[in-house]
PDB file of N, CA, C, O and CB in Angstrom:
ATOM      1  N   UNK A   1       0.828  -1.200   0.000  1.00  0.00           N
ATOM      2  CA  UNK A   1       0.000   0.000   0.000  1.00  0.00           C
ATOM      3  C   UNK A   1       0.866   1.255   0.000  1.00  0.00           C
ATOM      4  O   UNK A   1       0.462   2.348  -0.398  1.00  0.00           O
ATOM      5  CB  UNK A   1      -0.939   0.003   1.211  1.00  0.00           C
ATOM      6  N   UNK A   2       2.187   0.997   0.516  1.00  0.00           N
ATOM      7  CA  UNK A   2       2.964   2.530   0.899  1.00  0.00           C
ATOM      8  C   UNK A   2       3.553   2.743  -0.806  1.00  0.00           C
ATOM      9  O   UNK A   2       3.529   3.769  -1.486  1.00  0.00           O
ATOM     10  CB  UNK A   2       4.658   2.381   2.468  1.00  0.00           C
ATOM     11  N   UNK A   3       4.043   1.429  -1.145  1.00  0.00           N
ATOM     12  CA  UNK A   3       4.340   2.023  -2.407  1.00  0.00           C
ATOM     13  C   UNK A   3       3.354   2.373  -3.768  1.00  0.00           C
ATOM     14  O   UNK A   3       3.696   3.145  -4.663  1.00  0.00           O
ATOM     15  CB  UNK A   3       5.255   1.211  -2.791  1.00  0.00           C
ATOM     16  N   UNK A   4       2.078   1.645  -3.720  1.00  0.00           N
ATOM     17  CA  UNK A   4       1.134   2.504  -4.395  1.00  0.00           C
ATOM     18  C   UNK A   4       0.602   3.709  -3.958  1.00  0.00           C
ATOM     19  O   UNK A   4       0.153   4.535  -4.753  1.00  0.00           O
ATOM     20  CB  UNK A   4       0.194   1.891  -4.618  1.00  0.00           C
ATOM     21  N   UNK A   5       0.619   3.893  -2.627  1.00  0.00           N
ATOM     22  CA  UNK A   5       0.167   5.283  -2.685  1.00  0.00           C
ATOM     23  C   UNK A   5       1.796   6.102  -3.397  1.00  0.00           C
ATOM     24  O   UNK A   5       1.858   7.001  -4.236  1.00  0.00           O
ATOM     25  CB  UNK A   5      -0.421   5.872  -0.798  1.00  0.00           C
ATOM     26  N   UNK A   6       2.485   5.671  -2.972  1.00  0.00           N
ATOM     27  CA  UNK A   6       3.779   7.033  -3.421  1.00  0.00           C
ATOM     28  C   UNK A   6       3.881   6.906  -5.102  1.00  0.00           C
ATOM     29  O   UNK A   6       4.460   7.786  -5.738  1.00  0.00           O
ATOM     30  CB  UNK A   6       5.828   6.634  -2.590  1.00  0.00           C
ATOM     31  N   UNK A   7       3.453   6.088  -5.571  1.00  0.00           N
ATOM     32  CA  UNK A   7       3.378   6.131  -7.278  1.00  0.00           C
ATOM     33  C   UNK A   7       2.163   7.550  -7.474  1.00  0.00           C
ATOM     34  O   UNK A   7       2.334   8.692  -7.902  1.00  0.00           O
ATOM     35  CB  UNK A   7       2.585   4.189  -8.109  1.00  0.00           C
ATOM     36  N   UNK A   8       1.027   6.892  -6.982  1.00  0.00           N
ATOM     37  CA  UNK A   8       0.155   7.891  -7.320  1.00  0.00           C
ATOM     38  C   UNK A   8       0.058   9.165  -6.805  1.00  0.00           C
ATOM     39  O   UNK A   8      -0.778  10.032  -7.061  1.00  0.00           O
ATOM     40  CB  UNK A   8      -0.840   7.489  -7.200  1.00  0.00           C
ATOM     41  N   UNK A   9       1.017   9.191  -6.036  1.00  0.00           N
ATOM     42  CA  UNK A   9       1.320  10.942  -5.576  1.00  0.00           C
ATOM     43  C   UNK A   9       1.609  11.216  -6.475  1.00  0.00           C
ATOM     44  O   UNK A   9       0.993  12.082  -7.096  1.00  0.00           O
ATOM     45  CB  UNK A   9       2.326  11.551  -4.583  1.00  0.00           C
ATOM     46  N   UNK A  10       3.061  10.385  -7.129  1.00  0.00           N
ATOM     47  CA  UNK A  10       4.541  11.258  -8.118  1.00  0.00           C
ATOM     48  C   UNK A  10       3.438  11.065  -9.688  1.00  0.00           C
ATOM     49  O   UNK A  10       3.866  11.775 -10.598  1.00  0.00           O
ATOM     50  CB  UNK A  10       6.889   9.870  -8.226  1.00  0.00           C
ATOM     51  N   UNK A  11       2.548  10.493  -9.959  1.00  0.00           N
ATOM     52  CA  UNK A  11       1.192  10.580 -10.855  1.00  0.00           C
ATOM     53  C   UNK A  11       0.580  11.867 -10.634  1.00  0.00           C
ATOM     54  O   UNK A  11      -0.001  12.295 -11.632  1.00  0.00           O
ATOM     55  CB  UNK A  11       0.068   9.439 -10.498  1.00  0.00           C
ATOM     56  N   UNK A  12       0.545  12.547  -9.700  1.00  0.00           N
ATOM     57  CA  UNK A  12      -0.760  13.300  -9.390  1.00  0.00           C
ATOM     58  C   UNK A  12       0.203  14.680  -9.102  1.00  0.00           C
ATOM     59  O   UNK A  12      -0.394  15.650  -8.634  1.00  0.00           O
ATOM     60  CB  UNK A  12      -1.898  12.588  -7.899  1.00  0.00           C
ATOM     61  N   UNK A  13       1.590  14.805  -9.348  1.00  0.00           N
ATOM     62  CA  UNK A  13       2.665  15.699  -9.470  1.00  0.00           C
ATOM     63  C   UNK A  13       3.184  16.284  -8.312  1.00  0.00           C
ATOM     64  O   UNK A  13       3.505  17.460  -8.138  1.00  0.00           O
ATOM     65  CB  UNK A  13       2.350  16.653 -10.263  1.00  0.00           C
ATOM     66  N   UNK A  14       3.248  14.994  -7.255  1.00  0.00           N
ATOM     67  CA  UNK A  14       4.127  14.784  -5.790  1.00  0.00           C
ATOM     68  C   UNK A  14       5.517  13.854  -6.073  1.00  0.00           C
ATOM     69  O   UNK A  14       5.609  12.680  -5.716  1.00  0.00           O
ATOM     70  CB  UNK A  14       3.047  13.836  -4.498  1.00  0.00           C
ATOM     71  N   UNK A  15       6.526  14.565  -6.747  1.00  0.00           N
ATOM     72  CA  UNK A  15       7.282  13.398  -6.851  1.00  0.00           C
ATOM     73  C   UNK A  15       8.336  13.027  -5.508  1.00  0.00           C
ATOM     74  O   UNK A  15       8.289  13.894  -4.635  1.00  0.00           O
ATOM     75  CB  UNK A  15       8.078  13.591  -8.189  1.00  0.00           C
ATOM     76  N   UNK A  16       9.139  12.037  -5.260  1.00  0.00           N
ATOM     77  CA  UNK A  16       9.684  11.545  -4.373  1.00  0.00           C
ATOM     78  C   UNK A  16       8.999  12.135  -3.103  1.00  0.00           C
ATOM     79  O   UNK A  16       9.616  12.882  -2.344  1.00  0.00           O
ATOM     80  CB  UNK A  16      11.034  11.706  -4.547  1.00  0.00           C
ATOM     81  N   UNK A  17       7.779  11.794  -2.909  1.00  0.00           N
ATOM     82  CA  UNK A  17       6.553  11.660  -1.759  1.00  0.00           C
ATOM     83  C   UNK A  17       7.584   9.889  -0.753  1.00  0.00           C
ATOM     84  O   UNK A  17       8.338   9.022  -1.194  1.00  0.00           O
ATOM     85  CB  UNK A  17       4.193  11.131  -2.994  1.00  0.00           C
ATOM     86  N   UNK A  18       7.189  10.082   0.199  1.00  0.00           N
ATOM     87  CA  UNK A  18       7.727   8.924   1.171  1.00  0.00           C
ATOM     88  C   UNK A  18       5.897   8.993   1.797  1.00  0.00           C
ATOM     89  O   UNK A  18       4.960   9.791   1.803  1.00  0.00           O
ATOM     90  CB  UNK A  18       9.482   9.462   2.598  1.00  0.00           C
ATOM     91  N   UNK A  19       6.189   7.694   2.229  1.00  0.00           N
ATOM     92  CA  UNK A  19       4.651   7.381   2.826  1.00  0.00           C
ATOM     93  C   UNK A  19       5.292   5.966   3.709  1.00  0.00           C
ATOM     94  O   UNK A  19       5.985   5.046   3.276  1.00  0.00           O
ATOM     95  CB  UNK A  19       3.098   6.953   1.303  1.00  0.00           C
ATOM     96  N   UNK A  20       4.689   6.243   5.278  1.00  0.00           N
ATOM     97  CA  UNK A  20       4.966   5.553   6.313  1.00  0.00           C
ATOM     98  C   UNK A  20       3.242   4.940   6.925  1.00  0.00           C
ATOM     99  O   UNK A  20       2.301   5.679   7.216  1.00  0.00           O
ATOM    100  CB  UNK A  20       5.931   6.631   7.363  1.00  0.00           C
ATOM    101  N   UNK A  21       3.253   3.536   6.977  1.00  0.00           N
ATOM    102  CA  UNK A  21       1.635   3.275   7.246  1.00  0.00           C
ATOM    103  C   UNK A  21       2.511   2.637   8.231  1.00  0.00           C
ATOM    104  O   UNK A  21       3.599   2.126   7.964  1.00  0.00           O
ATOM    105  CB  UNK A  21       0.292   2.406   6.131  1.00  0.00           C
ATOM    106  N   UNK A  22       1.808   2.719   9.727  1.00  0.00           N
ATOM    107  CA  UNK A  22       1.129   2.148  11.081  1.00  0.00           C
ATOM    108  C   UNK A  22      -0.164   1.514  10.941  1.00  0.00           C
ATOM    109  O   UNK A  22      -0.620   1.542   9.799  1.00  0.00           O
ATOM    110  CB  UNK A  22       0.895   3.241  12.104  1.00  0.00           C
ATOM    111  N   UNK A  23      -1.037   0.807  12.052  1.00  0.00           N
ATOM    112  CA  UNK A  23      -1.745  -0.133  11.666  1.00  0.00           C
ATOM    113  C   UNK A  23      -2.979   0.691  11.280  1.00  0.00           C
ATOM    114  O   UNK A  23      -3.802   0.287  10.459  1.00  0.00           O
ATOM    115  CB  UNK A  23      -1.878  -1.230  12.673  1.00  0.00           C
ATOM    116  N   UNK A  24      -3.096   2.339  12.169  1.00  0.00           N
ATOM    117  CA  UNK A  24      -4.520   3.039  11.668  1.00  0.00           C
ATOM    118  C   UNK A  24      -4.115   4.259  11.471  1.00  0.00           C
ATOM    119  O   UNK A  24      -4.964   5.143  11.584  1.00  0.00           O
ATOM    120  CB  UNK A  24      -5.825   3.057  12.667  1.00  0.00           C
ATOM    121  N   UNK A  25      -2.753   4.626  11.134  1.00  0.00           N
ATOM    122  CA  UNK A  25      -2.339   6.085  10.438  1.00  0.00           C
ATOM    123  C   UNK A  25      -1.290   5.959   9.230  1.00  0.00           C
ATOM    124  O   UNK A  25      -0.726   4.919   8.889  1.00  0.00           O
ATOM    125  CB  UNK A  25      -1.593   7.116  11.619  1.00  0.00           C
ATOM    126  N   UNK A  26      -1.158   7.102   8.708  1.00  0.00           N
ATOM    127  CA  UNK A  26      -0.776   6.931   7.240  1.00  0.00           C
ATOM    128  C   UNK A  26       0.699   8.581   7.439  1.00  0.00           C
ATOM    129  O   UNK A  26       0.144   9.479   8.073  1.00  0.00           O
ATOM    130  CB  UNK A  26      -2.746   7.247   5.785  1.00  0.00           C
ATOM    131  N   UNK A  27       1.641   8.840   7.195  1.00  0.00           N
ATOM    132  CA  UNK A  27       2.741   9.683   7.818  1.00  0.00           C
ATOM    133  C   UNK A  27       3.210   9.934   6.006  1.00  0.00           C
ATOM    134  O   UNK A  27       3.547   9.005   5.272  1.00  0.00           O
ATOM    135  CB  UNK A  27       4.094   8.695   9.222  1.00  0.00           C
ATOM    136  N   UNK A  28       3.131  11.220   5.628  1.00  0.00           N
ATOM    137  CA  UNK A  28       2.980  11.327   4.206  1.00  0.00           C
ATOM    138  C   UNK A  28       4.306  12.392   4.466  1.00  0.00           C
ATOM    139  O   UNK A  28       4.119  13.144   5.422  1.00  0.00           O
ATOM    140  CB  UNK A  28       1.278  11.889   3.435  1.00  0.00           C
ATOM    141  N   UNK A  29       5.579  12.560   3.776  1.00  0.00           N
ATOM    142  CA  UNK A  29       6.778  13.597   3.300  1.00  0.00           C
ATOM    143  C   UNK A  29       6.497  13.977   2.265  1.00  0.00           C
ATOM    144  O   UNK A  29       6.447  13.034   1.476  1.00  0.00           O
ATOM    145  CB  UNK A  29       8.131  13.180   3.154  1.00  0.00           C
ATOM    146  N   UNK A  30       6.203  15.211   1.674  1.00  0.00           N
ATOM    147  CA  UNK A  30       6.196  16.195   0.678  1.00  0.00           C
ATOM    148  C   UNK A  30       7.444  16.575   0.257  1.00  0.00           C
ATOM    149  O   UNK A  30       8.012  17.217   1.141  1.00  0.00           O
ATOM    150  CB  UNK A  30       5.539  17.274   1.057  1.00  0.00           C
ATOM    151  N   UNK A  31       8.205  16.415  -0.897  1.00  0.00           N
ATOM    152  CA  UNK A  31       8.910  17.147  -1.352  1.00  0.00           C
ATOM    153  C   UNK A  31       8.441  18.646  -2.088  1.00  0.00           C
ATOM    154  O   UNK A  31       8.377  18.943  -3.281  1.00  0.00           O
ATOM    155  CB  UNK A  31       9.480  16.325  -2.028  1.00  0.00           C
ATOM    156  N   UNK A  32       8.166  19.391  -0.941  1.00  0.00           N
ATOM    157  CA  UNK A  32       7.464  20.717  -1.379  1.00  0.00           C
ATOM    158  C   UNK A  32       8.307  21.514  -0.402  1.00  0.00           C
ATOM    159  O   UNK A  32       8.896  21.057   0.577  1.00  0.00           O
ATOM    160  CB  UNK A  32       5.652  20.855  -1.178  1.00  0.00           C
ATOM    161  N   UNK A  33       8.274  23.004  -0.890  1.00  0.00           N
ATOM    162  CA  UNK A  33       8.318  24.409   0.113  1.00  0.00           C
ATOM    163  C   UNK A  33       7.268  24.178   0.855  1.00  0.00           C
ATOM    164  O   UNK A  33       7.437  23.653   1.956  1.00  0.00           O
ATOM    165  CB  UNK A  33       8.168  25.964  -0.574  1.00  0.00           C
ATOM    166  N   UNK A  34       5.925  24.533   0.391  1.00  0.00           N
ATOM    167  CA  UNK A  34       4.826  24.463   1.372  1.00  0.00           C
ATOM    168  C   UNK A  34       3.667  24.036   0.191  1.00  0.00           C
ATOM    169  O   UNK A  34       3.780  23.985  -1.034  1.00  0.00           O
ATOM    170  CB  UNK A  34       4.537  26.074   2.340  1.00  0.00           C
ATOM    171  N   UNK A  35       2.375  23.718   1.182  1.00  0.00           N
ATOM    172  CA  UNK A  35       1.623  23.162   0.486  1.00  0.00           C
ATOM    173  C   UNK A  35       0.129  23.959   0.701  1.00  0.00           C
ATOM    174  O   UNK A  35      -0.072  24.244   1.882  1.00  0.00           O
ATOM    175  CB  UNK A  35       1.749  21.714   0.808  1.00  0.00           C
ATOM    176  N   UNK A  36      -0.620  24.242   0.046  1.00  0.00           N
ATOM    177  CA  UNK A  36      -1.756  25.099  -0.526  1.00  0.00           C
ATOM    178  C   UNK A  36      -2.496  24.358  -0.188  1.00  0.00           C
ATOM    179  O   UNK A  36      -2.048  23.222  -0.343  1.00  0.00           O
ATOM    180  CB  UNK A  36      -1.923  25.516  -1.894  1.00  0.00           C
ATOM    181  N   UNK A  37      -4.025  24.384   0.461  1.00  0.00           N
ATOM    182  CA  UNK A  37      -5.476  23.673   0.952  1.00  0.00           C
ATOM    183  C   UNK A  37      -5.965  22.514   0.251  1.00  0.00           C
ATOM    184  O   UNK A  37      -6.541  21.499   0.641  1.00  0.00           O
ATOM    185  CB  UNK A  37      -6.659  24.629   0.832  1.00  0.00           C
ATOM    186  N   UNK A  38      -5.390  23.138  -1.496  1.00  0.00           N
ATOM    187  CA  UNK A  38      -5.763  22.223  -2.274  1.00  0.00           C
ATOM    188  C   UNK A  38      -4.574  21.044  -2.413  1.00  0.00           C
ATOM    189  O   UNK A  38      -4.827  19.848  -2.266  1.00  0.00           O
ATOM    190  CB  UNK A  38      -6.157  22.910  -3.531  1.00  0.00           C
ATOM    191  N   UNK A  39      -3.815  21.343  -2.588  1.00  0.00           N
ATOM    192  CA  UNK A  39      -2.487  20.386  -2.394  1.00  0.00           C
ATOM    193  C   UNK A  39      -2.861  19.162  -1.022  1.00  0.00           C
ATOM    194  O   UNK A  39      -2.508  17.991  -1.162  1.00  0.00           O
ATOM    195  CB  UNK A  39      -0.903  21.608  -1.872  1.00  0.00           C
ATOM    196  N   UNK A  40      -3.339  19.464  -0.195  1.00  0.00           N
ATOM    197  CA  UNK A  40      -3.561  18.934   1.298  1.00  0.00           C
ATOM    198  C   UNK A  40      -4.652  17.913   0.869  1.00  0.00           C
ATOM    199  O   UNK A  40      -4.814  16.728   1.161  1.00  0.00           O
ATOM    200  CB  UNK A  40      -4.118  20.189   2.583  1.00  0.00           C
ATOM    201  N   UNK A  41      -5.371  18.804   0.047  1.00  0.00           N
ATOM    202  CA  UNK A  41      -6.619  17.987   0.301  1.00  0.00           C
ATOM    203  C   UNK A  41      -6.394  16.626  -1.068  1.00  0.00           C
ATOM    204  O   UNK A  41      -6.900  15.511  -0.945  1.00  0.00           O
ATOM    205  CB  UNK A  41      -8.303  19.221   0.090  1.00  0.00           C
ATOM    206  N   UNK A  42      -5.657  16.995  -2.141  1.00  0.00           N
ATOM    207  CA  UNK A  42      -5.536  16.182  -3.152  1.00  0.00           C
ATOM    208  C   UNK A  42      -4.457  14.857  -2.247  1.00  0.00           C
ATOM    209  O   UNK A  42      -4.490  13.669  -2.570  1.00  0.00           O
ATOM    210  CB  UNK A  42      -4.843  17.136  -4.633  1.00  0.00           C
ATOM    211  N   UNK A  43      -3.973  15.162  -1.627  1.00  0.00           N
ATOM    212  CA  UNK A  43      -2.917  14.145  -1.002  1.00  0.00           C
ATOM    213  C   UNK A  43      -3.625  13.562   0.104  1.00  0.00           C
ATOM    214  O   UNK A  43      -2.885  12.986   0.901  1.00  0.00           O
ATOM    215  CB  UNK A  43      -1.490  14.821  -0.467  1.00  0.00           C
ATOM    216  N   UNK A  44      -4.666  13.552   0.336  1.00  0.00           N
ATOM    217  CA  UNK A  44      -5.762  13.210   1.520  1.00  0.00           C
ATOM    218  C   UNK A  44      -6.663  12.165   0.807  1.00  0.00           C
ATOM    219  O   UNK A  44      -6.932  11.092   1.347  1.00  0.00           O
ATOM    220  CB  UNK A  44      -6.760  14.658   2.090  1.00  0.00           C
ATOM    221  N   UNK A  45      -7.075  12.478  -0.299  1.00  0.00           N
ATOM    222  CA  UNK A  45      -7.774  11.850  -1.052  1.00  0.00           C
ATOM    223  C   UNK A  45      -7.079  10.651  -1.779  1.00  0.00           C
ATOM    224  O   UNK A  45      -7.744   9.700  -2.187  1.00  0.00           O
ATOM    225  CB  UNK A  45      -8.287  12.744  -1.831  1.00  0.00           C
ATOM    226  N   UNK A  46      -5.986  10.710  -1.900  1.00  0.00           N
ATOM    227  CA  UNK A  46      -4.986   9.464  -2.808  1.00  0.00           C
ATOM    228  C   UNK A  46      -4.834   8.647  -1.612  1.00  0.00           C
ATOM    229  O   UNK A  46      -4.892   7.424  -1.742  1.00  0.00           O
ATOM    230  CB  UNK A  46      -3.199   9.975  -3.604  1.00  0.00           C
ATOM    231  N   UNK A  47      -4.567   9.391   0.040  1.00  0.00           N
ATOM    232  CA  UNK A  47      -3.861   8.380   0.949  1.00  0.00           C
ATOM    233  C   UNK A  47      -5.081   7.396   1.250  1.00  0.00           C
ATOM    234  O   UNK A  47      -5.102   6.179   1.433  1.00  0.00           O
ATOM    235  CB  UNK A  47      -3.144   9.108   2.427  1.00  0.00           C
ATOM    236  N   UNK A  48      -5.960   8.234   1.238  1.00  0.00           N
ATOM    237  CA  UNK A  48      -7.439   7.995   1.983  1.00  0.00           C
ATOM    238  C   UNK A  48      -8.163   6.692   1.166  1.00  0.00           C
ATOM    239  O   UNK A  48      -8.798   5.836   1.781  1.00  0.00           O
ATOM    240  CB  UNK A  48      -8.566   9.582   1.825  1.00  0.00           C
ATOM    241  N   UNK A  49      -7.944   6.660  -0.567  1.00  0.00           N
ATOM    242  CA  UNK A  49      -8.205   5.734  -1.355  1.00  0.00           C
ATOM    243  C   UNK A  49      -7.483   4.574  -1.329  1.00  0.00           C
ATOM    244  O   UNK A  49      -8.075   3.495  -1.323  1.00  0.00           O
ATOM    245  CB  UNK A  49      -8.198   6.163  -2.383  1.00  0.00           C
ATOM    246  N   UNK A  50      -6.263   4.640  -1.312  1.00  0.00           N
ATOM    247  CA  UNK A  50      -5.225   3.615  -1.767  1.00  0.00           C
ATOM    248  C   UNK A  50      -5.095   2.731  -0.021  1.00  0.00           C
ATOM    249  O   UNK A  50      -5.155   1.502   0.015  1.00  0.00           O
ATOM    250  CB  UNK A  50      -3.429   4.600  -2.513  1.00  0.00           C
ATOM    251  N   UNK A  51      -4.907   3.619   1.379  1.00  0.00           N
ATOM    252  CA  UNK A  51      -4.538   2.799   2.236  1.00  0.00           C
ATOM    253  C   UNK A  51      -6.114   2.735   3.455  1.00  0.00           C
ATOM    254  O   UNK A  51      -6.025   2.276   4.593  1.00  0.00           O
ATOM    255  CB  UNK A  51      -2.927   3.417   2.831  1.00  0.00           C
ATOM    256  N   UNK A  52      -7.168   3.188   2.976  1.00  0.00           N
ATOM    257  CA  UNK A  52      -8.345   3.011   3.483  1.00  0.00           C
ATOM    258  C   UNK A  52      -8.178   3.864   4.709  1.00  0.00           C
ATOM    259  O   UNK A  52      -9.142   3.656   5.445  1.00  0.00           O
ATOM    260  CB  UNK A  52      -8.726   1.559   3.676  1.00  0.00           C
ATOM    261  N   UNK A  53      -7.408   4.676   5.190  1.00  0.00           N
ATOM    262  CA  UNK A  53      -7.138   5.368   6.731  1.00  0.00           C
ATOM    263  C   UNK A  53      -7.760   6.561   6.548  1.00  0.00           C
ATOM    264  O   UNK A  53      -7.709   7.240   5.523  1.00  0.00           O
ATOM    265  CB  UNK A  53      -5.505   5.645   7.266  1.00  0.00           C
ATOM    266  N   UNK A  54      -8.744   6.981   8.227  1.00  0.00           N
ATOM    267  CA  UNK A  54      -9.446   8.400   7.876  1.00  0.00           C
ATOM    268  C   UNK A  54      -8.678   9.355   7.555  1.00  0.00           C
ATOM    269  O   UNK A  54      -7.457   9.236   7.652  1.00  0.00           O
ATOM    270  CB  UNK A  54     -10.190   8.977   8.875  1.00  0.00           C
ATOM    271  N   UNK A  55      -9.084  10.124   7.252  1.00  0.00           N
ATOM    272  CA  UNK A  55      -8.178  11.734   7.149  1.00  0.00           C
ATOM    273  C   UNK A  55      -7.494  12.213   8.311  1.00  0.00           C
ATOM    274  O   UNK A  55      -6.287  12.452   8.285  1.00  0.00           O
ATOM    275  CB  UNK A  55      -9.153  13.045   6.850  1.00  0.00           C
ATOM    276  N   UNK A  56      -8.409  12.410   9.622  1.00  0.00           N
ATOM    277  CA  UNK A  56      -7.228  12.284  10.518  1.00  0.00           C
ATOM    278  C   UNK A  56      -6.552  11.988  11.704  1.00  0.00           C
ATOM    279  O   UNK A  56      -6.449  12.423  12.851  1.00  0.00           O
ATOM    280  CB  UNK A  56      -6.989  12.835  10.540  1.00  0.00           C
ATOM    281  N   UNK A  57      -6.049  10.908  10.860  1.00  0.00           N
ATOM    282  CA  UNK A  57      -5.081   9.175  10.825  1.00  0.00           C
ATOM    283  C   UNK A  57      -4.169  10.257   9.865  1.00  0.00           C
ATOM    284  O   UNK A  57      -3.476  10.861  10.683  1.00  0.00           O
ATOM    285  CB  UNK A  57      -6.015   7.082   9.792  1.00  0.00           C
ATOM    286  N   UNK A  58      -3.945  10.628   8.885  1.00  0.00           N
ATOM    287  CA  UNK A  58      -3.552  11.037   8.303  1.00  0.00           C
ATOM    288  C   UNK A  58      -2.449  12.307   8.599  1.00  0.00           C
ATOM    289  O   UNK A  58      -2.877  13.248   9.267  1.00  0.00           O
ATOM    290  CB  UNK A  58      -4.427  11.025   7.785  1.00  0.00           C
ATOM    291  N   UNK A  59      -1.225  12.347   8.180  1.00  0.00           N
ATOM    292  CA  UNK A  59      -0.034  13.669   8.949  1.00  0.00           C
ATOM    293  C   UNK A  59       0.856  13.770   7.656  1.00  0.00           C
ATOM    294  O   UNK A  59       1.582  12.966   7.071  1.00  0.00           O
ATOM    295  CB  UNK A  59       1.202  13.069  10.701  1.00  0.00           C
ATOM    296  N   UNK A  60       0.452  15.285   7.415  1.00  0.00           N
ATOM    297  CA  UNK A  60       1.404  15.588   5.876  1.00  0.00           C
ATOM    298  C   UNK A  60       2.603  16.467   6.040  1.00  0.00           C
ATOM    299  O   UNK A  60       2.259  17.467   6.670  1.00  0.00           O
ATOM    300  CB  UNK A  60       0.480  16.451   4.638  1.00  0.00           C
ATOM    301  N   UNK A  61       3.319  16.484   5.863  1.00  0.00           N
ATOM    302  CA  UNK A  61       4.742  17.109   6.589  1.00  0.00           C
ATOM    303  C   UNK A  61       5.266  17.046   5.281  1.00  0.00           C
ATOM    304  O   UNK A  61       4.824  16.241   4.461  1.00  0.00           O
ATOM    305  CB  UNK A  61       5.718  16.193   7.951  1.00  0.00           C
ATOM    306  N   UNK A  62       6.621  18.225   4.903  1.00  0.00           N
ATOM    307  CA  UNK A  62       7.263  18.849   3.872  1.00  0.00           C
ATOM    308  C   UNK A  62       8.510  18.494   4.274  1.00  0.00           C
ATOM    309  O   UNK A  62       8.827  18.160   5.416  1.00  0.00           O
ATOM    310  CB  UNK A  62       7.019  20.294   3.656  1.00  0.00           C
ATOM    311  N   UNK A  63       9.420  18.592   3.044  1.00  0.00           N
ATOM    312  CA  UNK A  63      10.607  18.240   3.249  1.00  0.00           C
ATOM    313  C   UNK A  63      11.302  18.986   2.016  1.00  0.00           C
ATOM    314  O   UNK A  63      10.530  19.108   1.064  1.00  0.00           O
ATOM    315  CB  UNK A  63      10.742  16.701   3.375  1.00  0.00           C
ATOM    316  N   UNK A  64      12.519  19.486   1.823  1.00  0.00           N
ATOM    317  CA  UNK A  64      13.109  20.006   0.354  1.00  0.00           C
ATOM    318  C   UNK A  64      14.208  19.518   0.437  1.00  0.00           C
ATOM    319  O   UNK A  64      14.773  19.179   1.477  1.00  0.00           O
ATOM    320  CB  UNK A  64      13.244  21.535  -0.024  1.00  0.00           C
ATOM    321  N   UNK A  65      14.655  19.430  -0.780  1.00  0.00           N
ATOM    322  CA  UNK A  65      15.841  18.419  -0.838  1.00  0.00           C
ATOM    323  C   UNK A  65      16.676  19.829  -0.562  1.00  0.00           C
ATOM    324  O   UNK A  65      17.903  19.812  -0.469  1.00  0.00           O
ATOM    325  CB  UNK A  65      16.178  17.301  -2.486  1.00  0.00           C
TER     326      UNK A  65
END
C-alpha cells in the first residue's frame, strides 16, 4: 500500500513523496516548500483511497531536498 500510494502521488505531481503506514495512520513527506489547501486535500484523497485510513489518521509534513 505505501508504495502505491507514493506512485500515485509522483502521478498526481508529488514526486519523491515517502509514505509511512502504522496499523490506523498513514505519515505522508512532501517534497514541497509548502503546500496550498488544495495540495492537502488532493494528497488526503490518494492516501485515503489507496490505504483506506481516515483523514485524521492522516499527517502531511514537507521536506526540500
Amino acid at each position: 500500500k505505501e508504495a502505491a500510494t507514493q506512485e500515485l502521488l509522483t502521478a498526481k505531481g508529488y514526486p519523491n513523496s515517502m509514505v509511512s503506514m502504522s496499523e490506523d495512520s498513514v505519515d505522508v513527506a512532501v517534497n514541497a516548500e509548502e503546500l496550498t489547501d488544495v495540495d492537502r486535500a488532493k494528497i488526503e484523497d490518494v492516501v485515503q483511497r489507496k490505504t483506506g485510513v481516515s483523514m485524521q489518521n492522516i499527517v502531511i509534513s514537507t521536506y526540500h531536498d
